[in-house]
MARDREN-645351 format. One record per atom (N, C-alpha, C): residue in one letter; atom name; x, y, z. Coordinates in steps of 0.2 Angstrom, whole numbers, always signed. Each point is the difference from the previous one (the first is absolute). Example, Ala and Ser with C-alpha at 12.3 -4.5 7.8 and 13.67 -1.06 7.14 Angstrom:
! residues 2
<site code="A" site="N" X="+66" Y="-28" Z="+39"/>
<site code="A" site="CA" X="-4" Y="+6" Z="+0"/>
<site code="A" site="C" X="+4" Y="+6" Z="+0"/>
<site code="S" site="N" X="-2" Y="+5" Z="-4"/>
<site code="S" site="CA" X="+4" Y="+6" Z="+1"/>
<site code="S" site="C" X="-4" Y="+5" Z="+3"/>
END
This chain:
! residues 112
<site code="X" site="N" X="-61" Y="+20" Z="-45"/>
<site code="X" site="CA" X="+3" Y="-6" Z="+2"/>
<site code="X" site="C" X="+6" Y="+3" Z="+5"/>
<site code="X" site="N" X="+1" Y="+5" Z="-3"/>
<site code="X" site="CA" X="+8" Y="+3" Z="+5"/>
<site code="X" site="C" X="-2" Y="+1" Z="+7"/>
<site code="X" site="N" X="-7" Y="+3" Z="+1"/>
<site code="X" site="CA" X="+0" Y="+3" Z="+5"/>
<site code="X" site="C" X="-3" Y="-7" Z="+4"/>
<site code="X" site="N" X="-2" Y="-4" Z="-5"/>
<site code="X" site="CA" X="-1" Y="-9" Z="+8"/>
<site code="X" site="C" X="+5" Y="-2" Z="+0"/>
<site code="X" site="N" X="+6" Y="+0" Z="-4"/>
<site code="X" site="CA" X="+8" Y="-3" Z="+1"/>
<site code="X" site="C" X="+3" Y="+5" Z="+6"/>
<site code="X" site="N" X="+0" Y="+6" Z="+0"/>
<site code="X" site="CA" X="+2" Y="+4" Z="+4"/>
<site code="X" site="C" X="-4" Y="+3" Z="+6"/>
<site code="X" site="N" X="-5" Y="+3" Z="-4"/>
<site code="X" site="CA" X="-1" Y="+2" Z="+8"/>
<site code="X" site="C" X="-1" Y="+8" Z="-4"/>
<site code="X" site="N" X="+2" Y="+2" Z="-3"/>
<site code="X" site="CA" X="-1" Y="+6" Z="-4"/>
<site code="X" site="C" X="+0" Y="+0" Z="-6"/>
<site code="X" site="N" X="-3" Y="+6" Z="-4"/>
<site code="X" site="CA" X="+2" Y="+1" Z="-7"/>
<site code="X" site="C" X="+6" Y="+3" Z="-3"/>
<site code="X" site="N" X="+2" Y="-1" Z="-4"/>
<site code="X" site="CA" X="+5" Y="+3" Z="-6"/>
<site code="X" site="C" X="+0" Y="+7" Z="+2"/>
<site code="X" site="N" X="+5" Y="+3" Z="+0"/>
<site code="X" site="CA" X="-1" Y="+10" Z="+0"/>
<site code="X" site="C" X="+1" Y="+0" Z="-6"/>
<site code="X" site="N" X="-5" Y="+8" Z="-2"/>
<site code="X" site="CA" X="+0" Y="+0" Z="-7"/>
<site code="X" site="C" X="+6" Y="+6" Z="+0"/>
<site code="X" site="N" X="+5" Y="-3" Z="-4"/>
<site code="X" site="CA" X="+5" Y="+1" Z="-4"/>
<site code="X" site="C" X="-1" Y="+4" Z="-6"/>
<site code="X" site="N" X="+3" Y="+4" Z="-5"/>
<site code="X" site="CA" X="+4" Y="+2" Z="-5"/>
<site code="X" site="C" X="+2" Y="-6" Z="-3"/>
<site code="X" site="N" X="-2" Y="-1" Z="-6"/>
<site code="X" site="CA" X="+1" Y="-3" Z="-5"/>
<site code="X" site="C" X="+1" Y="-7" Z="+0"/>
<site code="X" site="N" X="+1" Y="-5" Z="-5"/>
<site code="X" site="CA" X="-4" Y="-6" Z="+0"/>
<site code="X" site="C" X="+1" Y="-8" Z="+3"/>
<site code="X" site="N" X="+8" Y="+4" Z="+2"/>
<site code="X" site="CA" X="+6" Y="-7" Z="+2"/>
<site code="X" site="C" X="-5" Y="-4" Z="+7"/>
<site code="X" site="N" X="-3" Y="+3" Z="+4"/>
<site code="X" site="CA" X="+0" Y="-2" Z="+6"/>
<site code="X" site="C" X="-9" Y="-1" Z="-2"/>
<site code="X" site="N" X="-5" Y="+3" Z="-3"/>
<site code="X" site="CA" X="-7" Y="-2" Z="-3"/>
<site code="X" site="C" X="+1" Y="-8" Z="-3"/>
<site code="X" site="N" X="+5" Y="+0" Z="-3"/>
<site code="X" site="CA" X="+0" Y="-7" Z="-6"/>
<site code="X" site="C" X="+3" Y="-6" Z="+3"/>
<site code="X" site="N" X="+3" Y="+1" Z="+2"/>
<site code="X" site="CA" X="+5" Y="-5" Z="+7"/>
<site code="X" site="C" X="-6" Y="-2" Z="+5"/>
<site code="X" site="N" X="-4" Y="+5" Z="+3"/>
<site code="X" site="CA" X="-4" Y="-4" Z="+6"/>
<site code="X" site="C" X="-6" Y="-1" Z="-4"/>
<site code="X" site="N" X="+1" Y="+2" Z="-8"/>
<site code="X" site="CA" X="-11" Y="-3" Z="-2"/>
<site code="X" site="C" X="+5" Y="-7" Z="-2"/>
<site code="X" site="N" X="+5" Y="-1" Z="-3"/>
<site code="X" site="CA" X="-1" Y="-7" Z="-5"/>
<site code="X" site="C" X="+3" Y="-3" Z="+9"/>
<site code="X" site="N" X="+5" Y="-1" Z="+4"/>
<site code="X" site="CA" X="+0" Y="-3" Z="+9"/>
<site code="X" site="C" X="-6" Y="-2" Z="+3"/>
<site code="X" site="N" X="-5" Y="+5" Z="+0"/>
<site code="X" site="CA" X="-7" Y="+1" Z="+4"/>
<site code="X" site="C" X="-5" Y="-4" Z="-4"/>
<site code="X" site="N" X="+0" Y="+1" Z="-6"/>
<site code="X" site="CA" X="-7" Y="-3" Z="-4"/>
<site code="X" site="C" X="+0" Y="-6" Z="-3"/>
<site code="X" site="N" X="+9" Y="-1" Z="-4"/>
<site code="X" site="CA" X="+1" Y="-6" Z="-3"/>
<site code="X" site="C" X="+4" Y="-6" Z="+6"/>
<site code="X" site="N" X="+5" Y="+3" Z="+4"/>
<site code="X" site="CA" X="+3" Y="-6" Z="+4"/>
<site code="X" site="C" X="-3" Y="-1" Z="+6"/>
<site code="X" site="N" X="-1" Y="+3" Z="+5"/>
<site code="X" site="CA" X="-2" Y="+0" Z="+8"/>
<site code="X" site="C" X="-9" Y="-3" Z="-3"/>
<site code="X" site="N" X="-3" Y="+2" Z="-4"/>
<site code="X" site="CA" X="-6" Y="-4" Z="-1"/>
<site code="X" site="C" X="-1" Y="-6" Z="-5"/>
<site code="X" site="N" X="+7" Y="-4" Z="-1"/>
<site code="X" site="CA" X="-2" Y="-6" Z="-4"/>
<site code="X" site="C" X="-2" Y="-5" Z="+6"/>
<site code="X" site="N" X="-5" Y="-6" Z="-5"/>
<site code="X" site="CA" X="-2" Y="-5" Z="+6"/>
<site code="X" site="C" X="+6" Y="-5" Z="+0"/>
<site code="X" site="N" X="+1" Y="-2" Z="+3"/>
<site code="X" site="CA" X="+4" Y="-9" Z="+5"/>
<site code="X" site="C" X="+3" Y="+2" Z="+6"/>
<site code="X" site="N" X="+3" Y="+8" Z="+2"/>
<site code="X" site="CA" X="+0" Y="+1" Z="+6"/>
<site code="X" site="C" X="-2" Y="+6" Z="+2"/>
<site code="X" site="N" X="-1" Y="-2" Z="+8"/>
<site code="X" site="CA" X="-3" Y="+5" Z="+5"/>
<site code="X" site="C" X="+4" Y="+7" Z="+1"/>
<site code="X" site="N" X="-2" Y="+5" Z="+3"/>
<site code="X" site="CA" X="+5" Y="+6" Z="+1"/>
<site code="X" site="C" X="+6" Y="-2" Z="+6"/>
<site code="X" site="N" X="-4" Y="-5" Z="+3"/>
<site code="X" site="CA" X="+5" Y="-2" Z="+7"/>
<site code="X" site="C" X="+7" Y="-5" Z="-5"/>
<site code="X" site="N" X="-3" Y="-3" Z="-4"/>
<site code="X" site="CA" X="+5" Y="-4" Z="-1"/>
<site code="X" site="C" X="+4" Y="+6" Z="-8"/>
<site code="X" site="N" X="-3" Y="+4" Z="-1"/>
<site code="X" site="CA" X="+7" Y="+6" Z="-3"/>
<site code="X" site="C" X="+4" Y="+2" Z="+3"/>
<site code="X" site="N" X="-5" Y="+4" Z="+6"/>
<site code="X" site="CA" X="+4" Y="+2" Z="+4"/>
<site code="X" site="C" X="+5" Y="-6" Z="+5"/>
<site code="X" site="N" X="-1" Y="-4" Z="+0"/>
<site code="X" site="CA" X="+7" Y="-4" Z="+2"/>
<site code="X" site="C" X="+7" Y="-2" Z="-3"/>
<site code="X" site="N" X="-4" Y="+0" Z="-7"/>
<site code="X" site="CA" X="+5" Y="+1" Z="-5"/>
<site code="X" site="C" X="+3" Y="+5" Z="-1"/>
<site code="X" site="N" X="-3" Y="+7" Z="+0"/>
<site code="X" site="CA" X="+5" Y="+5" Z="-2"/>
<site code="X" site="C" X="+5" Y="+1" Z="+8"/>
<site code="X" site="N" X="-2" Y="-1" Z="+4"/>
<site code="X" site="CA" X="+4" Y="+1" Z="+5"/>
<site code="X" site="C" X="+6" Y="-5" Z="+1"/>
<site code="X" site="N" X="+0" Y="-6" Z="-2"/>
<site code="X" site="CA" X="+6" Y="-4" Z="-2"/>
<site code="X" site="C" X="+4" Y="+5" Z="-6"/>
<site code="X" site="N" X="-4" Y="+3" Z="-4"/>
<site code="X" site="CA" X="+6" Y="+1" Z="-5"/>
<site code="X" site="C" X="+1" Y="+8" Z="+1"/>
<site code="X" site="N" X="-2" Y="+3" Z="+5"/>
<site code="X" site="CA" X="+2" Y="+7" Z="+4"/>
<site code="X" site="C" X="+7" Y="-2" Z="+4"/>
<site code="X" site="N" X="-2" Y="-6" Z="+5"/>
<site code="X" site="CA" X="+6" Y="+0" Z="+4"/>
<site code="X" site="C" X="+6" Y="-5" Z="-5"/>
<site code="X" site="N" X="-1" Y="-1" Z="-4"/>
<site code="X" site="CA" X="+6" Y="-3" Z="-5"/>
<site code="X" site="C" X="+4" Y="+6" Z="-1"/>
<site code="X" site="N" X="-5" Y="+4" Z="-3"/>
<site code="X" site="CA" X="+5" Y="+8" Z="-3"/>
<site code="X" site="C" X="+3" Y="+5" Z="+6"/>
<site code="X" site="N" X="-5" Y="-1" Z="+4"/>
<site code="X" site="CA" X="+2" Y="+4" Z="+7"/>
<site code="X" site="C" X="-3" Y="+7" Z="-2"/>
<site code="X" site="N" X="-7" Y="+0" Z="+0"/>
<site code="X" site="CA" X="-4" Y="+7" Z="-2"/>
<site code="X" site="C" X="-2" Y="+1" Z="+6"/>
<site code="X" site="N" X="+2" Y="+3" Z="+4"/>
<site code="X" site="CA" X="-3" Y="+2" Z="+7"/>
<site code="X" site="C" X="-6" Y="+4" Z="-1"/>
<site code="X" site="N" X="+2" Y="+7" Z="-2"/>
<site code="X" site="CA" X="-10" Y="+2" Z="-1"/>
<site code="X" site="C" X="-2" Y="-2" Z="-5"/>
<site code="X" site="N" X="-2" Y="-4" Z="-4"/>
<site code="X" site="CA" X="-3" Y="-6" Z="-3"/>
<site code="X" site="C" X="-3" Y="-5" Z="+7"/>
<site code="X" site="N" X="+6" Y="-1" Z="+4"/>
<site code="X" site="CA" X="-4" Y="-5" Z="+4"/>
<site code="X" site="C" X="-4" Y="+1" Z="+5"/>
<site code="X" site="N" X="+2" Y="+9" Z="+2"/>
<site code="X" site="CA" X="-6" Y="+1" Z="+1"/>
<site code="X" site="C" X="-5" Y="+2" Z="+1"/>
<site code="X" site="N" X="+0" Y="+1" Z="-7"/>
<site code="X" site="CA" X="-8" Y="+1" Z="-4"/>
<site code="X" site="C" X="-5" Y="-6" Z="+2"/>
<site code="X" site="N" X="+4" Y="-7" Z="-4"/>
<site code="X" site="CA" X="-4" Y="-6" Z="+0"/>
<site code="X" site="C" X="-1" Y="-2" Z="+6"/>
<site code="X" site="N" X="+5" Y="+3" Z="+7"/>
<site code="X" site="CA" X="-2" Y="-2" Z="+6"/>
<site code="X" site="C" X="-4" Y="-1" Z="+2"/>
<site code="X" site="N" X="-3" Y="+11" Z="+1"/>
<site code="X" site="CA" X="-4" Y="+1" Z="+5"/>
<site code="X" site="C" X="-6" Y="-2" Z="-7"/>
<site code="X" site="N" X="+1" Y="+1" Z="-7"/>
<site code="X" site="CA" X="-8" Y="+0" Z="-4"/>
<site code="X" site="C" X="-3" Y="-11" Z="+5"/>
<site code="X" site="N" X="+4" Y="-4" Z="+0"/>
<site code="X" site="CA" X="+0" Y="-6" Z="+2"/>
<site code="X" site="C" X="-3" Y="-1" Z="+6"/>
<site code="X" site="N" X="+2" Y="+5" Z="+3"/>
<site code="X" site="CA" X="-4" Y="+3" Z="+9"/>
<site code="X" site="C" X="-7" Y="+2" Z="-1"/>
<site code="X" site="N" X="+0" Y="+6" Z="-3"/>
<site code="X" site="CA" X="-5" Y="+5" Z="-3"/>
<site code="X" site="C" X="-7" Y="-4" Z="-2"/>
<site code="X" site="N" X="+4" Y="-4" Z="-5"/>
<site code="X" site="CA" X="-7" Y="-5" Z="-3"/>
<site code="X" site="C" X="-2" Y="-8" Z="+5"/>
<site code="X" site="N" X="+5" Y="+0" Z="+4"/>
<site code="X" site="CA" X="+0" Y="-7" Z="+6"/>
<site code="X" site="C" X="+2" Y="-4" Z="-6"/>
<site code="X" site="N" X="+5" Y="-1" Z="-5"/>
<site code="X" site="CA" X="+1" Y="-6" Z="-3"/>
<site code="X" site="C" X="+2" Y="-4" Z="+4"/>
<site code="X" site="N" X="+7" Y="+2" Z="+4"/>
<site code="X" site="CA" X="+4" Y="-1" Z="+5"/>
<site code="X" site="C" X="+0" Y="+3" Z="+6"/>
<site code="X" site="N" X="+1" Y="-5" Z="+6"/>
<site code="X" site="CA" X="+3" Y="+3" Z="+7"/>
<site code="X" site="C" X="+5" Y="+0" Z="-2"/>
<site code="X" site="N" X="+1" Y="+3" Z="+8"/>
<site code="X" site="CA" X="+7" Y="+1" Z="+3"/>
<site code="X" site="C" X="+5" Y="-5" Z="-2"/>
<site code="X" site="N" X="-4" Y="-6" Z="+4"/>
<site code="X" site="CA" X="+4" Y="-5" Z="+2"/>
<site code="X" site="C" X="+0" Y="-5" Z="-7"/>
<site code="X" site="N" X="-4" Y="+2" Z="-5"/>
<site code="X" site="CA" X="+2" Y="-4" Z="-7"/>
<site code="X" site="C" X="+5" Y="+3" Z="-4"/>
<site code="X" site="N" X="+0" Y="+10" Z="+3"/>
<site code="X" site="CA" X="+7" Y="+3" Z="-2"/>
<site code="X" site="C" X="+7" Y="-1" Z="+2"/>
<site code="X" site="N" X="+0" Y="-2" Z="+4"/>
<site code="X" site="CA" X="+6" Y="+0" Z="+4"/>
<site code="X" site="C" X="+0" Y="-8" Z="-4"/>
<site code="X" site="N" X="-3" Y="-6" Z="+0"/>
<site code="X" site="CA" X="+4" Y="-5" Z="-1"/>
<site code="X" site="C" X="-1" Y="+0" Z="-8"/>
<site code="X" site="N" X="-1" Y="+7" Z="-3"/>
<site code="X" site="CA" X="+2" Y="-1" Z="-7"/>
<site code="X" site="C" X="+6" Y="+3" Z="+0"/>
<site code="X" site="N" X="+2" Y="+4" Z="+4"/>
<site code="X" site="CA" X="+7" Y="+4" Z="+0"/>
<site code="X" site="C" X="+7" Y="-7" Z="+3"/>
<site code="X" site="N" X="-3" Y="-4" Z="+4"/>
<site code="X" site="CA" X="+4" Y="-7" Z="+1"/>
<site code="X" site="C" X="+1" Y="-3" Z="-4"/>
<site code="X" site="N" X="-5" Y="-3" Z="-3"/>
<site code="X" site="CA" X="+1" Y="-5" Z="-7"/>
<site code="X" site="C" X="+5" Y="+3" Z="-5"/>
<site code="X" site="N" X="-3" Y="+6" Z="-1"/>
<site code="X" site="CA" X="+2" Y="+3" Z="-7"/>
<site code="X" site="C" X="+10" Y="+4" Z="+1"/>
<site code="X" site="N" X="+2" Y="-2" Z="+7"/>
<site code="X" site="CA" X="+7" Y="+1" Z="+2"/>
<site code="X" site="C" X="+3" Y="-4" Z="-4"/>
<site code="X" site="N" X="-4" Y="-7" Z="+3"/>
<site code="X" site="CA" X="+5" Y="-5" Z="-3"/>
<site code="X" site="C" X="+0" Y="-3" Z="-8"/>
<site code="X" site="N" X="-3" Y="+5" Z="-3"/>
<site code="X" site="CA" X="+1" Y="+0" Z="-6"/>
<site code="X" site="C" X="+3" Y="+7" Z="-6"/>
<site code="X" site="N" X="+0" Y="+5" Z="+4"/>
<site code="X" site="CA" X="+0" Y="+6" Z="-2"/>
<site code="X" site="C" X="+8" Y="+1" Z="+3"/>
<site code="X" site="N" X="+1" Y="-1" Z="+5"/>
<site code="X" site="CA" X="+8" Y="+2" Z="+5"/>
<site code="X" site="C" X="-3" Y="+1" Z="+6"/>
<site code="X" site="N" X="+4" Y="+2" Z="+5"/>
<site code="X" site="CA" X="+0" Y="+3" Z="+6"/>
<site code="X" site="C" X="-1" Y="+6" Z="-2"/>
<site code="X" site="N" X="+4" Y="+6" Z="-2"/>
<site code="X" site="CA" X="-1" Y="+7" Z="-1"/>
<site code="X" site="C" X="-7" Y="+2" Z="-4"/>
<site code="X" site="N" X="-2" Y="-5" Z="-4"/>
<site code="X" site="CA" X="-4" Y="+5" Z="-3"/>
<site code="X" site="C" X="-8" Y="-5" Z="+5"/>
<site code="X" site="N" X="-1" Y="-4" Z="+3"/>
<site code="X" site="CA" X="-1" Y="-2" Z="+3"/>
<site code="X" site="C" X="-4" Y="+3" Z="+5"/>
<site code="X" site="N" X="+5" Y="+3" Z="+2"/>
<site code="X" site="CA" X="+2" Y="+5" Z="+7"/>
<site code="X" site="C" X="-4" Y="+6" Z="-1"/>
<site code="X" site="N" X="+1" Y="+1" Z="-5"/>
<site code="X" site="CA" X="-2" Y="+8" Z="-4"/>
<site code="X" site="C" X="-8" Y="-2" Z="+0"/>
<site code="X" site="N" X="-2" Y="-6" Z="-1"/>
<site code="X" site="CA" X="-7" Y="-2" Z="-1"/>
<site code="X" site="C" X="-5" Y="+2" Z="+6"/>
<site code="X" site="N" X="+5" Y="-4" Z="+5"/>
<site code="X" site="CA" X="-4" Y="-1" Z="+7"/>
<site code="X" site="C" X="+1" Y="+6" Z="+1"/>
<site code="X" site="N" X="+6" Y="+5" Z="+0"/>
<site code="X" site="CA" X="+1" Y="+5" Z="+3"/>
<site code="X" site="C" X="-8" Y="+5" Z="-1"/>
<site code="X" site="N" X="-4" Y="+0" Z="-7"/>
<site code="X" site="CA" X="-1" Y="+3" Z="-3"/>
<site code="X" site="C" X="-9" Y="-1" Z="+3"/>
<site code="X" site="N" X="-2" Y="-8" Z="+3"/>
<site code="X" site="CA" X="-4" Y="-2" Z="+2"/>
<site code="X" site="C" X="-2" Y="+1" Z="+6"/>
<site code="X" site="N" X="+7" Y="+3" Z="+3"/>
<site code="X" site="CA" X="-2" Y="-1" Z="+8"/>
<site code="X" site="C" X="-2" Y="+8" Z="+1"/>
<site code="X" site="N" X="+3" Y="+4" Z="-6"/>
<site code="X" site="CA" X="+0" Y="+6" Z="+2"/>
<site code="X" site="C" X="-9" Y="+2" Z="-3"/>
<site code="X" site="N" X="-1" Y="-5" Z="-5"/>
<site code="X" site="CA" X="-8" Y="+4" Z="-2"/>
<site code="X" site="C" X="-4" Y="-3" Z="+6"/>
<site code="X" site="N" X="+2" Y="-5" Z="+5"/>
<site code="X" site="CA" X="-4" Y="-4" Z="+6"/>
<site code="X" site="C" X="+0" Y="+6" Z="+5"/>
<site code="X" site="N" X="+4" Y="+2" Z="+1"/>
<site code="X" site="CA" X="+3" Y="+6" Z="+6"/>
<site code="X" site="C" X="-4" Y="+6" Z="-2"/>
<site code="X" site="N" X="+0" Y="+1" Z="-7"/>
<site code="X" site="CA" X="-6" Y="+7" Z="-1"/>
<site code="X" site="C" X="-6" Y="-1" Z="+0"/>
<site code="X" site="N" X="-3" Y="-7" Z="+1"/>
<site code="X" site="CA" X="-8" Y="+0" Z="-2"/>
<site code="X" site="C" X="+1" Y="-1" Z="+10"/>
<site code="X" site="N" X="+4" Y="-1" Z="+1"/>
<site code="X" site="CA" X="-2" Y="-2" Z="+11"/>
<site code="X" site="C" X="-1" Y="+9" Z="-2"/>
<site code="X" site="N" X="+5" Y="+1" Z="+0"/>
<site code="X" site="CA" X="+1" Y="+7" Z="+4"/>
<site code="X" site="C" X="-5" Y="+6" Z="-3"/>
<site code="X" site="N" X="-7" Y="+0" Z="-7"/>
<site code="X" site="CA" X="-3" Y="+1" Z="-1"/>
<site code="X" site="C" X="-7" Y="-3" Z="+2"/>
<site code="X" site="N" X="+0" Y="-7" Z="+0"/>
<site code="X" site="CA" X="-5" Y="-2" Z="+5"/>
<site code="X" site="C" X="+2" Y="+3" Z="+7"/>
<site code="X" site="N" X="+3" Y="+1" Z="+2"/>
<site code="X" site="CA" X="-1" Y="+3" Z="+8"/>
<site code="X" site="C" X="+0" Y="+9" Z="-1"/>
<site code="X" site="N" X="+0" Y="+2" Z="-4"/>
<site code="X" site="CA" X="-2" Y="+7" Z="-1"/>
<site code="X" site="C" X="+8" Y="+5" Z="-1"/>
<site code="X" site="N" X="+4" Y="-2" Z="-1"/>
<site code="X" site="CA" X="+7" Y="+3" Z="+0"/>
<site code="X" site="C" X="+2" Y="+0" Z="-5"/>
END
């Protein structure tokens, strides 16, 4: 399940903190039924730009790009919405974080 929420697999680590965390995440939470992966991933990105986890957010980003949950233009106006509820700084930090994973996928579609 990690690797259809992200886009890759777990690296295999030493010891058991980081096996245990992503089996009971992967196998018991991201795979319960009543919501979609689009609609976790919605949620956890409201609760990333709450705390202001910039590489958390963009993990969920580009995995949100990667899998087509969301475009652009449905990222950008989660980064608006979620200003007005979160602050303008951490906000900022959201969109900043969105525009920068949109800027990398241009300039890797066009080969650079």
């Amino acid at each position: 399940m990690m690797k259809q929420v992200y886009g890759w697999a777990a690296p295999d680590v030493p010891g058991d903190y980081l096996r245990i965390t992503a089996e009971h995440l992967f196998a018991d939470i991201w795979t319960r039924p009543g919501l979609s992966l689009r609609d976790r991933r919605l949620l956890l990105l409201g609760v990333i730009a709450a705390q202001g986890l910039d590489d958390i957010a963009a993990i969920q980003v580009n995995a949100a790009l990667h899998n087509e949950e969301l475009d652009e233009e449905q990222l950008r106006e989660i980064a608006l919405f979620l200003t007005h509820y979160v602050g303008w700084p951490l906000g900022s930090r959201l969109n900043t974080t969105v525009e920068k994973a949109i800027a990398q996928r241009a300039r890797q579609a066009d080969g650079r």
